[in-house]
Kinemage of the C-alpha trace (Angstrom):
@kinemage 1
@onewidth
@group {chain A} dominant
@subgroup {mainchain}
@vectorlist {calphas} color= white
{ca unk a 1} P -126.173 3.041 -64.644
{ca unk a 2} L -124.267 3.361 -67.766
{ca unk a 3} L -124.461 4.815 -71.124
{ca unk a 4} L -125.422 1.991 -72.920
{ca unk a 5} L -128.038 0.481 -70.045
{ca unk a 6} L -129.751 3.682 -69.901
{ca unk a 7} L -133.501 4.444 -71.557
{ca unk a 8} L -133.844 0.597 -71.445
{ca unk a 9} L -137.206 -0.056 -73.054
{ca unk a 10} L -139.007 -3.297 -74.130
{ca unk a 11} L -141.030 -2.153 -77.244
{ca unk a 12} L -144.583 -4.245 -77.290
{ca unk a 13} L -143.625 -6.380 -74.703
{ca unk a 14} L -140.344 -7.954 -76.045
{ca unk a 15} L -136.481 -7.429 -74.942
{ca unk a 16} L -134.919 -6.791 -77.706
{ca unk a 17} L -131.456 -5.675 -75.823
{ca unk a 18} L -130.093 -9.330 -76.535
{ca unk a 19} L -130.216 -9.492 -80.374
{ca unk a 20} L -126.638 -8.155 -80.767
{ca unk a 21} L -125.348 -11.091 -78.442
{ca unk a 22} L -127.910 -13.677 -80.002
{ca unk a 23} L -126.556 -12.548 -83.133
{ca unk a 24} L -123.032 -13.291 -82.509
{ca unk a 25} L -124.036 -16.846 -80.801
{ca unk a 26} L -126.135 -17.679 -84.075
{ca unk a 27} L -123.008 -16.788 -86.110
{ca unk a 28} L -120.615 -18.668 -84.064
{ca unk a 29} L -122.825 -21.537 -84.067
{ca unk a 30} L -125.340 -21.453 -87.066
{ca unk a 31} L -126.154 -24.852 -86.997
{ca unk a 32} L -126.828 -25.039 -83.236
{ca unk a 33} L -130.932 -25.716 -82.960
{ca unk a 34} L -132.515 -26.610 -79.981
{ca unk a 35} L -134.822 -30.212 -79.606
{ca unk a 36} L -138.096 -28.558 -79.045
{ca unk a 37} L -136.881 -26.149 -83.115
{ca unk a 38} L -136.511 -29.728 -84.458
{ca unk a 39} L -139.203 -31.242 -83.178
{ca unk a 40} L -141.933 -28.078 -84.662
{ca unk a 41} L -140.218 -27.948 -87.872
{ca unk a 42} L -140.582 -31.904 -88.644
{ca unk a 43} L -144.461 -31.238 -87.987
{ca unk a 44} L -144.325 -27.968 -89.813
{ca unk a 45} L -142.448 -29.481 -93.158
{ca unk a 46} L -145.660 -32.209 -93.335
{ca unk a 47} L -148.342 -29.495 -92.880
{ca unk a 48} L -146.355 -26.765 -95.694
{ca unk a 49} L -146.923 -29.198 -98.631
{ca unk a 50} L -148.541 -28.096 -101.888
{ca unk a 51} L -151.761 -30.839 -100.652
{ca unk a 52} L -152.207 -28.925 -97.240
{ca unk a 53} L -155.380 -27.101 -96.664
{ca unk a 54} L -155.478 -23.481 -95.521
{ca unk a 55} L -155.973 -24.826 -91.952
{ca unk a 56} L -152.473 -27.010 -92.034
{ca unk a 57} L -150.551 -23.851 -93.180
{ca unk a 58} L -152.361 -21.422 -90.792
{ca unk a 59} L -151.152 -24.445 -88.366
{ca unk a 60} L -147.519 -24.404 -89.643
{ca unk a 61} L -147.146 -20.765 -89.630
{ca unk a 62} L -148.597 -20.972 -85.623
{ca unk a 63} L -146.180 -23.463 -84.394
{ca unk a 64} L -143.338 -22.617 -86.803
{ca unk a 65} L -143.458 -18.826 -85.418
{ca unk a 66} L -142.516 -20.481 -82.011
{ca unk a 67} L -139.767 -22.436 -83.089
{ca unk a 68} L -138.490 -19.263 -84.861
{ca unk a 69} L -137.457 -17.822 -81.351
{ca unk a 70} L -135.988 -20.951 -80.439
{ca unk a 71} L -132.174 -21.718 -81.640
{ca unk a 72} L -133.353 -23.475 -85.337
{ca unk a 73} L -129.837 -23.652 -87.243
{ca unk a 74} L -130.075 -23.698 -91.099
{ca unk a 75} L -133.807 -23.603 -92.323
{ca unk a 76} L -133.636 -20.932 -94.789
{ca unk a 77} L -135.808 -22.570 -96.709
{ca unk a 78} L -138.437 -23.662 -95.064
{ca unk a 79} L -138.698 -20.510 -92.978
{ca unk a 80} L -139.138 -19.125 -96.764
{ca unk a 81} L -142.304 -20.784 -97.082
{ca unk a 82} L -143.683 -19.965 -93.879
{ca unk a 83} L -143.162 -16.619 -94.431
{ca unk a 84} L -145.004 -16.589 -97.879
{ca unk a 85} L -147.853 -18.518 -96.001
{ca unk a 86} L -148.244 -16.337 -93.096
{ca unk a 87} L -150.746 -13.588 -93.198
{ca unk a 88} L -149.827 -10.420 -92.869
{ca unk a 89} L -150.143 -9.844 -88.311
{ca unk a 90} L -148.981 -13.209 -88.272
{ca unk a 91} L -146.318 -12.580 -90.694
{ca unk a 92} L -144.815 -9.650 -88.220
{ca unk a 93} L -144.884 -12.113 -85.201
{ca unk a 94} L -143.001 -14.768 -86.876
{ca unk a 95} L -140.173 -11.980 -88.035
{ca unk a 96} L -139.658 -10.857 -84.834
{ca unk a 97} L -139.220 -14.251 -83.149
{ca unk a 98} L -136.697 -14.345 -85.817
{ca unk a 99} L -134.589 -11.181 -85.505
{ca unk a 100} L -134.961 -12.651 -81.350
{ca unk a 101} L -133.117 -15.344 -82.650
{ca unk a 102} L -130.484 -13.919 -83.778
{ca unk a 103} L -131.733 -14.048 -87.430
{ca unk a 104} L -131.165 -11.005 -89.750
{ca unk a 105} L -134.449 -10.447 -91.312
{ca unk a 106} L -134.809 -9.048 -95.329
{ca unk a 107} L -135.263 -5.430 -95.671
{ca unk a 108} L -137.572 -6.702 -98.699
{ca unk a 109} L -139.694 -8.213 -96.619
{ca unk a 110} L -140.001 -5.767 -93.455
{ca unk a 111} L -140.870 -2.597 -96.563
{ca unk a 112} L -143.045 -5.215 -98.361
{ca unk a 113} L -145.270 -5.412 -95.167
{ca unk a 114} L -145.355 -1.825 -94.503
{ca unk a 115} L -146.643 -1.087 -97.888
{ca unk a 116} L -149.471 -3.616 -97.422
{ca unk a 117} L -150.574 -1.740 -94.593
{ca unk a 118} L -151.076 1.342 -96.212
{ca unk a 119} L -152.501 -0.687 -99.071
{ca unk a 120} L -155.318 -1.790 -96.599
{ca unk a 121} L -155.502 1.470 -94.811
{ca unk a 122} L -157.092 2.768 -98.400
{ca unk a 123} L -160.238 0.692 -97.638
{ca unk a 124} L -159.560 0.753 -94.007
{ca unk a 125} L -157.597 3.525 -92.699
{ca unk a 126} L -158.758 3.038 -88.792
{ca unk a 127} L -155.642 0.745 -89.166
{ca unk a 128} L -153.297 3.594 -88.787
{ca unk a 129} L -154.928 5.147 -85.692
{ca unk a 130} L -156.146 2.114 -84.413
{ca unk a 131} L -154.323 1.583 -80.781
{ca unk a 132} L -152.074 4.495 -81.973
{ca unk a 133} L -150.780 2.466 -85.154
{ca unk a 134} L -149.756 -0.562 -82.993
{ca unk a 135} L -149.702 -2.919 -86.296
{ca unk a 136} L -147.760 -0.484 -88.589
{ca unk a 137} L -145.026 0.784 -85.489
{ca unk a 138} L -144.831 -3.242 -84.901
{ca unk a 139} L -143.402 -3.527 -88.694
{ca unk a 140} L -141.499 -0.651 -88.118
{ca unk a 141} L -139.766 -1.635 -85.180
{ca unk a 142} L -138.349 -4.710 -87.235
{ca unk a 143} L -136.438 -2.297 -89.712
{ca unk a 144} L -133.156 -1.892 -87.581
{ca unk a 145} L -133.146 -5.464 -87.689
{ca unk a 146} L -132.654 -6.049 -91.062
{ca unk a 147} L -130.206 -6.379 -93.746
{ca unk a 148} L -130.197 -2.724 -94.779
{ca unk a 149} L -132.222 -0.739 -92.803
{ca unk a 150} L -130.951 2.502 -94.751
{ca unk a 151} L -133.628 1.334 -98.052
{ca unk a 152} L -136.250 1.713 -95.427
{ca unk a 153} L -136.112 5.625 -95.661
{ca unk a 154} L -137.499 6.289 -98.517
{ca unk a 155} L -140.522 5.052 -97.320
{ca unk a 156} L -140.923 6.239 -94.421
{ca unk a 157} L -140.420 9.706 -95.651
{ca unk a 158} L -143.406 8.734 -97.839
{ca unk a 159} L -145.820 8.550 -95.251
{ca unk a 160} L -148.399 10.712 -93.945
{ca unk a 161} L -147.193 13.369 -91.795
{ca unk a 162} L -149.077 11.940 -88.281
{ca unk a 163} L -146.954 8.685 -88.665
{ca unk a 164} L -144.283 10.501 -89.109
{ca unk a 165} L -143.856 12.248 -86.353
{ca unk a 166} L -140.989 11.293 -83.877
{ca unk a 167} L -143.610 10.026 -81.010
{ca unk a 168} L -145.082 7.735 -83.789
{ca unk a 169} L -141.346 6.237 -85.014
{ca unk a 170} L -140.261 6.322 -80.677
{ca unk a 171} L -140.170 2.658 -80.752
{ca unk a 172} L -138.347 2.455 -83.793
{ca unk a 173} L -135.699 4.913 -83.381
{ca unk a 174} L -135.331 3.201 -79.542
{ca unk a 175} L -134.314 0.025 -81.643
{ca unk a 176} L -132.328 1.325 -83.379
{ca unk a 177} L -129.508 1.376 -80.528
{ca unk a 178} L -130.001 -2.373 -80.243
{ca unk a 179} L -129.298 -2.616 -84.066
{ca unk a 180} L -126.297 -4.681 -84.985
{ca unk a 181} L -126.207 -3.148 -88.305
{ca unk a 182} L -123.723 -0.799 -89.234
{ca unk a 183} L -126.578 1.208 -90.814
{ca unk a 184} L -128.340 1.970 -87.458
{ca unk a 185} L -126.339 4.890 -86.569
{ca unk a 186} L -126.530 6.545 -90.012
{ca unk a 187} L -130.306 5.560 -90.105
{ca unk a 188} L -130.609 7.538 -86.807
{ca unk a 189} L -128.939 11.244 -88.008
{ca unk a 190} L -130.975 10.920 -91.337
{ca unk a 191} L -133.941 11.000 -89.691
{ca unk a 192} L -133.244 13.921 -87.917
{ca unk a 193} L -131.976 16.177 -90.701
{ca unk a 194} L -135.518 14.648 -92.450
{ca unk a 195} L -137.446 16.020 -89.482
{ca unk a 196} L -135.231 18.439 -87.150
{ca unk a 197} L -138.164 18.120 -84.301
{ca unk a 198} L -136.375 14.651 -83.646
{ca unk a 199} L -133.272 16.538 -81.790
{ca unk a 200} L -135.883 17.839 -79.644
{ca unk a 201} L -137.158 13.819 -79.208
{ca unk a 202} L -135.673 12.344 -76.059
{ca unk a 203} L -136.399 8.963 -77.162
{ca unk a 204} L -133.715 9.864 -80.194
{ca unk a 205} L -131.318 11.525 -78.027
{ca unk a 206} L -131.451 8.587 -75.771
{ca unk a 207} L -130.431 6.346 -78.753
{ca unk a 208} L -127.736 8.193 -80.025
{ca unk a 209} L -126.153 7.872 -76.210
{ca unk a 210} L -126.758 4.444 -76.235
{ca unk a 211} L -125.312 3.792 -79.528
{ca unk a 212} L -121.741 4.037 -77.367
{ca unk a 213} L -119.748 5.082 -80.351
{ca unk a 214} L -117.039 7.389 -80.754
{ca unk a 215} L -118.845 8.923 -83.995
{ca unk a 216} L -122.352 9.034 -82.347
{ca unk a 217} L -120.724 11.135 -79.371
{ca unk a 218} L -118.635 13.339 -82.279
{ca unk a 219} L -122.264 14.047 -84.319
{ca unk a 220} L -123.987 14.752 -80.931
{ca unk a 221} L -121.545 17.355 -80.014
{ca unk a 222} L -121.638 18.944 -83.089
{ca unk a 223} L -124.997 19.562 -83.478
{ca unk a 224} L -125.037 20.989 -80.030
{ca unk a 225} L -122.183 23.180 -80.495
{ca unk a 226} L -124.056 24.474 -83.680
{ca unk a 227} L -127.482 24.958 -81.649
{ca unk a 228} L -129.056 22.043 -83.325
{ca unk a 229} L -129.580 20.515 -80.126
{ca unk a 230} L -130.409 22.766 -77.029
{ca unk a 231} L -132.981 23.124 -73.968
{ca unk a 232} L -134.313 24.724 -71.184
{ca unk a 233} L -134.897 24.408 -67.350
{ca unk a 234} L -134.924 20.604 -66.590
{ca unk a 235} L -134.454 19.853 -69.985
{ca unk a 236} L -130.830 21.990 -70.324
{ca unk a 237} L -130.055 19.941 -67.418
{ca unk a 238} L -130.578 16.668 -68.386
{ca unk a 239} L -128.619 17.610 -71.694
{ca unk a 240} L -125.681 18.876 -69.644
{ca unk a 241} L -125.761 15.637 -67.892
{ca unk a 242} L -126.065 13.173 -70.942
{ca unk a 243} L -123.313 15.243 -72.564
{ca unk a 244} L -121.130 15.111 -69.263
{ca unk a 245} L -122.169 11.325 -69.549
{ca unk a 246} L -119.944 11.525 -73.184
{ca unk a 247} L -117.091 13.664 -71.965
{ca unk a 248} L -116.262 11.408 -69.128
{ca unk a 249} L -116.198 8.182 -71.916
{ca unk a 250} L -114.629 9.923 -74.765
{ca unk a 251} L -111.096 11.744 -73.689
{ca unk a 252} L -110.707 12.632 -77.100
{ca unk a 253} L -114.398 14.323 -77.582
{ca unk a 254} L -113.584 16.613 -74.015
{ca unk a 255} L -110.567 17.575 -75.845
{ca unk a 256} L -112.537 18.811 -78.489
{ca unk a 257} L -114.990 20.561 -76.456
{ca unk a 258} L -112.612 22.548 -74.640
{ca unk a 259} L -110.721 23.490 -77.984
{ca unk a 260} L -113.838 24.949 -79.240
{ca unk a 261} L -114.681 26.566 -75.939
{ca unk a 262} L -111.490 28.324 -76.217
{ca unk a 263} L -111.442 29.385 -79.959
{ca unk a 264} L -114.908 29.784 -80.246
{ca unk a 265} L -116.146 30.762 -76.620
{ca unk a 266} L -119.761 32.199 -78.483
{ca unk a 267} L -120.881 29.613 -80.549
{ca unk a 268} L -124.789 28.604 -79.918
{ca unk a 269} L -124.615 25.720 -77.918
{ca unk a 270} L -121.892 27.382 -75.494
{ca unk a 271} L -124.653 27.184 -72.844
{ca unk a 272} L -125.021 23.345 -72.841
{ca unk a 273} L -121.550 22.936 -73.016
{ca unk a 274} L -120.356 25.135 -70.022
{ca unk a 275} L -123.068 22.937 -68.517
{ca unk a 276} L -121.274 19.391 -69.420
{ca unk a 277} L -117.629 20.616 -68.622
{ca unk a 278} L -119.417 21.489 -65.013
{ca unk a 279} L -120.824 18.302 -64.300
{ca unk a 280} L -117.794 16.717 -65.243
{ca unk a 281} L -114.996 18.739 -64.635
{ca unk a 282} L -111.133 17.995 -64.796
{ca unk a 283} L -108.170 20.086 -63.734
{ca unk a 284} L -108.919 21.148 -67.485
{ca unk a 285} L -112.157 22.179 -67.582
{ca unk a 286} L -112.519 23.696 -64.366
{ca unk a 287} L -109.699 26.116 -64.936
{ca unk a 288} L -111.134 26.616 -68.669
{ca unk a 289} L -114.197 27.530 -66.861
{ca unk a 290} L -112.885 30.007 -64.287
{ca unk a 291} L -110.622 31.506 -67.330
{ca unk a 292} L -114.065 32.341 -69.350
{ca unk a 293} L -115.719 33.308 -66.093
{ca unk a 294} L -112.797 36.243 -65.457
{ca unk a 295} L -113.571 36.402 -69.101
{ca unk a 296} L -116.886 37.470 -68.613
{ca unk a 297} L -118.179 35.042 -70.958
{ca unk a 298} L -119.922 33.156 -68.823
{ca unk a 299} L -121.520 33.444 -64.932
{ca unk a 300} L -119.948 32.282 -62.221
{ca unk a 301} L -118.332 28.864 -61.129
{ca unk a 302} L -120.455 27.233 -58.904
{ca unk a 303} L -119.726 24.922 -56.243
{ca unk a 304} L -121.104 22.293 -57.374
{ca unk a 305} L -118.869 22.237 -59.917
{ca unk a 306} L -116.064 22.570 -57.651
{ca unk a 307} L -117.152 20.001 -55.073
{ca unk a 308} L -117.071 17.275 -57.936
{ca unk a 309} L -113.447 18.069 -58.922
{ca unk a 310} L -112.526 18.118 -55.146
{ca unk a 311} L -114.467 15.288 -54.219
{ca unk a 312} L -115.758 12.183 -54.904
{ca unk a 313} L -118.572 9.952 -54.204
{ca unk a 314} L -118.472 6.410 -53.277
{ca unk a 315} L -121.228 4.154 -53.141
{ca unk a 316} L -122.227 3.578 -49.670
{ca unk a 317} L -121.687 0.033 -48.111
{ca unk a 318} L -124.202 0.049 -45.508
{ca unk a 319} L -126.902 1.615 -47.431
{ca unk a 320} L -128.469 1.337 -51.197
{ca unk a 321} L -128.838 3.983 -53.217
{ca unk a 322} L -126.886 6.468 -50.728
{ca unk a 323} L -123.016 7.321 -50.744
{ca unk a 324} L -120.115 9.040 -49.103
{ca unk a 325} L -118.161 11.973 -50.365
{ca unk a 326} L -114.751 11.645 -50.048
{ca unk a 327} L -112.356 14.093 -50.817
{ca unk a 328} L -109.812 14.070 -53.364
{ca unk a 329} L -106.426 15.497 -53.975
{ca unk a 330} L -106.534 19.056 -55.290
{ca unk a 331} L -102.689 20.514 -55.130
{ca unk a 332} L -102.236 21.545 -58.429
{ca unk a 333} L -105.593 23.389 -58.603
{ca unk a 334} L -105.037 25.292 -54.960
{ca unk a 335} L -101.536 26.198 -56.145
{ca unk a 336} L -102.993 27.449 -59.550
{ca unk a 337} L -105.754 29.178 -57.920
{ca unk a 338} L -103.653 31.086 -55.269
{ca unk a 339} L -101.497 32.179 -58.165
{ca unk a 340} L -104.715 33.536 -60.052
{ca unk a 341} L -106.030 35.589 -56.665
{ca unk a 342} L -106.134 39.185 -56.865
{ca unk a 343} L -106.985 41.029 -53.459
{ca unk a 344} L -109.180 38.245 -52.537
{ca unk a 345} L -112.726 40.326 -53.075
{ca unk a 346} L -116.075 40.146 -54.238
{ca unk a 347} L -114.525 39.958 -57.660
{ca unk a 348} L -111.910 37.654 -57.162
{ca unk a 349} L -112.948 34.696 -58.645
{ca unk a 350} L -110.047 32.329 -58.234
{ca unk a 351} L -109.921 33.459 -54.364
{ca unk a 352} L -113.803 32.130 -53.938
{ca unk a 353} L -112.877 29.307 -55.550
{ca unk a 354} L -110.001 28.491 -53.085
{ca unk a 355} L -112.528 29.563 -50.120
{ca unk a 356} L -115.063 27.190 -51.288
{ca unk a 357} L -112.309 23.768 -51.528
{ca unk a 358} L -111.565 25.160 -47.666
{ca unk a 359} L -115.114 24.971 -47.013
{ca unk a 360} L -115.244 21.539 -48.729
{ca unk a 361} L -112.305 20.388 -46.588
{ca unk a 362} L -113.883 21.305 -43.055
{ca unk a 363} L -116.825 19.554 -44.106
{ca unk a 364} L -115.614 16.319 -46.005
{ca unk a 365} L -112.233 16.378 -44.644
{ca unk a 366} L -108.546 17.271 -45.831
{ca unk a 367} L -106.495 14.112 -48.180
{ca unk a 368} L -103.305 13.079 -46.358
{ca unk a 369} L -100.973 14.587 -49.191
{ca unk a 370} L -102.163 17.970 -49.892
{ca unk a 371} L -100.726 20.336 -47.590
{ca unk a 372} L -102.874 23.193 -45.569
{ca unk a 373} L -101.530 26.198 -48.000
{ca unk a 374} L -101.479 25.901 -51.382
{ca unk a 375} L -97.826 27.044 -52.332
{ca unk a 376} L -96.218 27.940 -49.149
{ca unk a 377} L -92.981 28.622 -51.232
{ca unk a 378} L -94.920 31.477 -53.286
{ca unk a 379} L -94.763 33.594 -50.254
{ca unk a 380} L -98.003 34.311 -50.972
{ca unk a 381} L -100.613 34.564 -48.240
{ca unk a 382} L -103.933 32.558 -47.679
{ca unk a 383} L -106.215 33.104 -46.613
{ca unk a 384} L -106.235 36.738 -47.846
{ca unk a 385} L -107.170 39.207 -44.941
{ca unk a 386} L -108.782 42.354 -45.681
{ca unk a 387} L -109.607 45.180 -43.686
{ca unk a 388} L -113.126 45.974 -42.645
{ca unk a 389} L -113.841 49.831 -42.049
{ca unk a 390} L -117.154 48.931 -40.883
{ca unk a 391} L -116.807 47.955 -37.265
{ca unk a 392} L -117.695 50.058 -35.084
{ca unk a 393} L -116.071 51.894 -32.092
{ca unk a 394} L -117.625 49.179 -29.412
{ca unk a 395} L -116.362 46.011 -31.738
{ca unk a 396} L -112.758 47.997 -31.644
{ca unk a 397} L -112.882 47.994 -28.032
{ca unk a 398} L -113.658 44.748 -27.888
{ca unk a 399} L -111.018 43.346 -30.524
{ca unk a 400} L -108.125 45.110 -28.201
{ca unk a 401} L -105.067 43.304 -28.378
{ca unk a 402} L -102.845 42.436 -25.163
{ca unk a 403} L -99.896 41.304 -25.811
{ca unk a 404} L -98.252 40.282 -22.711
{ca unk a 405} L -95.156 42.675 -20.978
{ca unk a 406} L -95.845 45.224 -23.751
{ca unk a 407} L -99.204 46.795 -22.376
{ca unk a 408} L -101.945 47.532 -25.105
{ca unk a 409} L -101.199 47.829 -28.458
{ca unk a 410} L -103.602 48.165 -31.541
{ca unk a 411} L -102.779 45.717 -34.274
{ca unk a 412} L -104.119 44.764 -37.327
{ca unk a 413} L -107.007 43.929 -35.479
{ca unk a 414} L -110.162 45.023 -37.352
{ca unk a 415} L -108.583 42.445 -40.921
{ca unk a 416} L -111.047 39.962 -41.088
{ca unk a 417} L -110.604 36.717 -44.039
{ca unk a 418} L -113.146 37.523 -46.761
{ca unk a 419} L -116.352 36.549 -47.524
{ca unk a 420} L -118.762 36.900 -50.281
{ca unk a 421} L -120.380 40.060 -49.129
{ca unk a 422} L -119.170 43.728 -50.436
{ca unk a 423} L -115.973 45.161 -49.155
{ca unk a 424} L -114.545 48.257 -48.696
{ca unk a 425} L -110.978 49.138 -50.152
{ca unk a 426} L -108.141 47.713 -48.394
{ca unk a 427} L -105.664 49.954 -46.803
{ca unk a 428} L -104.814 49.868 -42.607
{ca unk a 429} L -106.211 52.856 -40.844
C-alpha cells in the first residue's frame, strides 16, 4: 500500500478520494452534463419560480441535490437558487453532491452554515452532542472543499473547546488530504500549532503522509527532529515506519536526516529518527548508524536493520499476502565493515555486523557477484578467530591435531570464530 492510499476513510458514508480527479474532468470539460442532470434541472427551473409553493421548492431542492452529483455543466445560477431555498440539513447534502462533482463550493457558504448551527444550538444545544455532532462535523467536512478553506479558521478556533478537539475535527482534517486546494496543507499545520494535541492525533499524522508533498514530508520531519512529534512502544514504531515511509520517497528529505544526525546527533527526536533510518536503511544510513553506535550515541544495530539492507522481499507468486527474501548485493558494505573490525569481540561492532550478513547468507543464500570474503586483497582475515582459554583439558585432548607423516602436533587448535558471548583476551598459549 502506498503513501497516498493509506488511512483511506469514507467520512459519513461518501468517497471523497475522487474529488481531485472529478475536479480536473469538470475543468477539462465544464460543460459536459449528463441526460438524467438535464432532465432534473428542466423540472427543477419550473418548480424554483417566484409562484412556487414551499412544497415545489422543498421538491426542487430534493431532486436538484441529485442532479448535483451527476455531471451538470454550467448552472451557476440556478444551483444559486437552490441553495438559497434549501434548508439548512438539506442545504449540506446538496453541497456535498456538489464538491462530488467536481464543483468547488464557497467558503461563504460552508462558514455561513456553521454559524447557523451554533445559532440554533443557543435554543437547542443537544445539536452539538447529538450523534457526536454528526450535523456540525458534516459542514465541517465540506471546508477543504472550498474556495479558501484558510477563512475557515477563525472560526473554528471560535468554538467551544469539546468541538474542538482533534477527535471532533478527525473527519475534517482526514479531508483535508483529498483537498485540491492549495490551502489544505497550510490549513493542516495551523491547526496543529492552534492545538499541539493534534501531533499526537493519528488521524492528522495520517493526512500529512497522505498529502504526498515534498513540503508536508520537510514540516513532518522537522517537528520530529524538534520533539514536536514523538511516541512510545507501538506508537514509536508506527512513527518510525511512516517516517521510513518518507525517507524511501523523498531522497532529498533522507539527505537531510542524516545531515542532522551527524551535526546534531542529540536533538529530541533522535530516537524516532534512528528508528526511520533502520527501517529503511541505505549503504548511508546503515553505516551512519553503526558510526553513532561506536559513538555511543545510540544502542546497538540490530539485525533487522541489517537484514533489510542485505535483503529484499518479493511478493510471493504462489501465495497472497506472503513473500520471499531474497538477498541482495552487499560488497561495498562487507568491505567497509571488515575495514572497521577491531579484534572481532563482544565490542566489535562492525565484526557482528559482518557475522550477522554471514548468517543472512546461509539462510537466504549468497548473490552470484559478491565474493565469499569481503576484501581478500586487504590481507585481512575473516572470519576473525580468537582464542578460547576456557576449554578444558578433555576438549584439548579431543581437538588433537594429526597431521599426517609428522606425528602429533598441537596447533592453534583451541581458536574458535567468535560469537556474541564474553571472551577472554587473545594471545596463543
Amino acid at each position: 500500500m502506498t503513501i497516498a492510499e493509506a488511512g483511506k476513510r469514507f467520512p459519513f458514508g461518501r468517497d471523497f478520494s475522487r474529488v481531485k480527479e472529478r475536479r480536473a474532468r469538470r475543468a477539462a470539460g465544464p460543460g459536459d452534463s449528463a441526460e438524467a442532470a438535464d432532465a432534473i434541472f428542466l423540472a427543477v427551473s419550473s418548480r424554483l419560480k417566484e409562484s412556487a409553493t414551499s412544497k415545489d421548492k422543498y421538491l426542487a431542492v430534493a431532486i436538484g441535490s441529485i442532479a448535483c452529483g451527476l455531471p451538470h455543466g454550467q448552472r451557476d445560477d440556478l444551483i444559486r437558487q437552490l441553495i438559497a431555498a434549501a434548508p439548512r440539513r438539506a442545504r449540506c447534502r446538496l453541497l456535498t453532491n456538489l464538491v462530488l462533482s467536481g464543483e468547488e463550493i464557497d467558503i461563504a457558504i460552508v462558514i455561513d452554515g456553521i454559524a447557523e448551527i451554533f445559532e440554533v444550538a443557543k435554543k437547542e444545544p443537544w445539536i452539538l452532542v447529538q450523534s457526536d455532532g454528526y450535523e456540525l462535523r458534516e459542514w465541517l467536512s465540506l471546508v477543504p472543499f472550498s474556495t479558501h478553506p484558510m477563512e475557515a479558521i477563525a472560526i473554528i478556533k471560535g468554538m467551544p473547546a469539546p468541538q474542538c478537539e482533534p477527535r471532533f475535527l478527525a473527519d475534517m482534517v482526514s479531508l483535508l488530504a483529498e483537498s485540491p486546494s492549495s490551502e489544505a496543507e497550510p490549513m493542516l499545520f495551523t491547526l496543529a500549532e492552534f492545538d499541539p494535541h493534534f501531533y499526537a492525533n493519528a488521524d492528522w499524522r495520517r493526512a500529512v503522509m497522505k498529502m504526498g508533498t515534498p513540503s508536508s514530508a520537510q514540516r513532518f520531519v522537522e517537528l520530529v527532529t524538534d520533539g514536536h512529534i514523538g511516541g512510545e512502544g507501538m506508537d514509536a514504531l508506527h512513527m518510525g515506519d511512516e517516517l521510513a515511509a518518507l525517507l524511501q520517497e523523498y531522497p532529498v528529505l533522507r539527505a537531510h536526516v542524516y545531515e542532522i544526525m551527524q551535526s546534531a546527533p542529540s536533538v529530541p527526536g533522535r530516537a524516532l529518527l534512528t528508528k526511520a533510518i533502520a527501517a529503511a536503511p541505505d549503504e548511508e544510513g546503515f553505516l551512519l548508524l553503526l558510526k553513532l553506535e561506536r559513538n555511543g550515541a545510540i544502542g546497538p544495530v540490530t539485525w533487522q536493520t541489517v537484514e533489510r539492507l542485505v535483503t529484499t522481499r518479493i511478493p510471493s507468486s504462489s501465495m497472497s499476502n506472503a513473500y520471499d527474501v531474497v538477498p541482495v548485493p552487499a560488497a561495498y558494505i562487507r568491505k567497509t565493515l571488515l575495514a572497521l573490525t577491531d579484534d572481532g569481540g563482544p565490542a566489535d561492532s562492525a565484526a557482528r555486523c559482518l557475522r550477522l550478513i554471514d548468517s543472512l547468507r546461509d539462510e537466504y543464500g549468497v548473490p552470484d557477484t559478491e565474493p565469499r570474503h569481503p576484501d581478500l586483497a586487504s590481507g585481512r582475515s575473516w572470519p576473525i578467530l580468537r582464542p578460547n582459554h576456557d576449554i578444558g583439558m578433555g576438549e584439548l585432548d579431543r581437538l588433537l591435531v594429526r597431521v599426517s607423516g609428522a606425528g602429533e602436533v598441537y596447533g592453534p587448535i583451541a581458536w574458535i570464530t567468535p560469537t556474541d558471548t564474553e571472551f577472554k583476551d587473545e594471545g596463543k598459549s
